[in-house]
N, C-alpha and C positions, 0 to 999 in steps of 0.2 A: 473505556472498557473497564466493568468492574473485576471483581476479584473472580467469582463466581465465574464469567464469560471467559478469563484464563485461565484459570484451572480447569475449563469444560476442553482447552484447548490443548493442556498439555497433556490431558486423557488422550485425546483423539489422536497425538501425533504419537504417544507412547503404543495406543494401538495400533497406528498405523507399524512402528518400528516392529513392533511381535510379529507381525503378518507379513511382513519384506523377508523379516528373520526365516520366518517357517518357510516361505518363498524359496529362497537360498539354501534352506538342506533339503527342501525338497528337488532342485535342482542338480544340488551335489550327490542326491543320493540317484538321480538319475543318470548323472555321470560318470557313477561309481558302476551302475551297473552297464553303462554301455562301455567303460573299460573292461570290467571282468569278459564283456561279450567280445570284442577286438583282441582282448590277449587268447581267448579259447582258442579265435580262429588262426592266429598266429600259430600259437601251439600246435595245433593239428599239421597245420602244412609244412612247420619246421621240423615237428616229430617225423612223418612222414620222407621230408628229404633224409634225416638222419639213419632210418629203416632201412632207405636203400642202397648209402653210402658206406652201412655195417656188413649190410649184406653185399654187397662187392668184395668187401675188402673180408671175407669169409670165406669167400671164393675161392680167392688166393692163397690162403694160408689155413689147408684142412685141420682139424682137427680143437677149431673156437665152435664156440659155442655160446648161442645167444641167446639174449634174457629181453623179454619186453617190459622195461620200466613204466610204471605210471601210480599215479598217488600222491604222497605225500612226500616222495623224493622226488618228483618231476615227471617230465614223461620223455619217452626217448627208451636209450635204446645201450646193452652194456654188451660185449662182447669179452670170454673169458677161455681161458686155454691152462690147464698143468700139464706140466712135461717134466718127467724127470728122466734122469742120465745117468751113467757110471761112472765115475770121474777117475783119474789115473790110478787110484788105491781101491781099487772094485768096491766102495762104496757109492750107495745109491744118493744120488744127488736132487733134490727136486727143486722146481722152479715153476711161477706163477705168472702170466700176464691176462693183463685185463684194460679192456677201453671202455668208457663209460662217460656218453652224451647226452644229457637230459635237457629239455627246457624247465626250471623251477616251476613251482606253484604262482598264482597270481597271490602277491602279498601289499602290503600297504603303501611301497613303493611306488608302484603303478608303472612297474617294467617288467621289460621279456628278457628274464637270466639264460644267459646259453650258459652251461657247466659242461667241463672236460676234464676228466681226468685219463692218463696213461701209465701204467705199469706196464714195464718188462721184466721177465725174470728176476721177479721181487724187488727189484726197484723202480720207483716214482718217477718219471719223466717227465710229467707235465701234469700240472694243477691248474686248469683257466676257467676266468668268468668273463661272460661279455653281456656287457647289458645295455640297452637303450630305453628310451621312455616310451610308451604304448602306443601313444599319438603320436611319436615324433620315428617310429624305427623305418628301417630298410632294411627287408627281407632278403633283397640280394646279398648285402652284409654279413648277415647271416650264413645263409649258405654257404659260400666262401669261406666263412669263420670255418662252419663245420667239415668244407671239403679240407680244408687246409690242415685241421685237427687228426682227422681220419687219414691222410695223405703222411704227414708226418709219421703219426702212431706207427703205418705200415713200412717206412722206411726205416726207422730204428728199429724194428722189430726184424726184419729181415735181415737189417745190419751185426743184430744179436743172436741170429739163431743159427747153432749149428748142424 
């Protein structure tokens, strides 16, 4: 084999390597977009149980009022209340609670973020993230996470209020 016949040959496999390459993001960008598609439909059915688990527990305890999150902070779902008091020196006393369940955005990760946050009467009782991989999650998990979030919220809250 002269020179000429090798070099014709490390053209062809150098071609060959560009075209696997483009192959391959062409693939990844296929993949890219059937996760964005798998997290949307997550999203939905998980915002969705969270709607209804804010809205029970509104039920219960007149006077919240609720915000439908979605955007660029998640989507879901924020439940919020002020109440203020008189406290033993007839000064007016206020106080703020808020629960706030959002699924994140799809970001580079390639998981489905559950965010929790709970306030009672201006303090912080719980800050949580739960996440799993897109391909890899349980929905039941999920839910669970979120009854358990909304479950507690309403027992310290109840526990706190006079």
């Amino acid at each position: 084999m002269n020179f000429e016949e090798k070099l014709q040959k490390a053209i062809d496999r150098g071609t060959d390597r560009r075209d696997e390459q483009t192959d391959q993001v062409k693939s990844a960008a296929l993949s890219e977009d059937e996760l964005k598609r798998l997290h949307s439909k997550h999203r939905l059915e998980l915002s969705e149980h969270i709607e209804q688990c804010t809205t029970k527990l509104v039920n219960h305890f007149p006077g919240f009022q609720s915000e439908t999150i979605y955007g660029d902070r998640g989507w879901g779902v924020a439940i919020s209340r002020d109440d203020f008091n008189l406290n033993k020196s007839g000064q007016r006393d206020n106080s703020y609670s808020r629960l706030e369940v959002t699924i994140r955005p799809f970001a580079t990760y390639h998981v489905v973020d559950l965010a929790g946050k709970g306030t009672i009467r201006n303090k912080e009782v719980f800050n949580r993230n739960h996440f799993e991989k897109i391909q890899d999650i349980e929905l039941t998990t999920f839910r669970e996470m979120i009854d358990v979030w909304v479950l507690e919220f309403a027992e310290l809250y109840a526990a706190n209020s006079t």
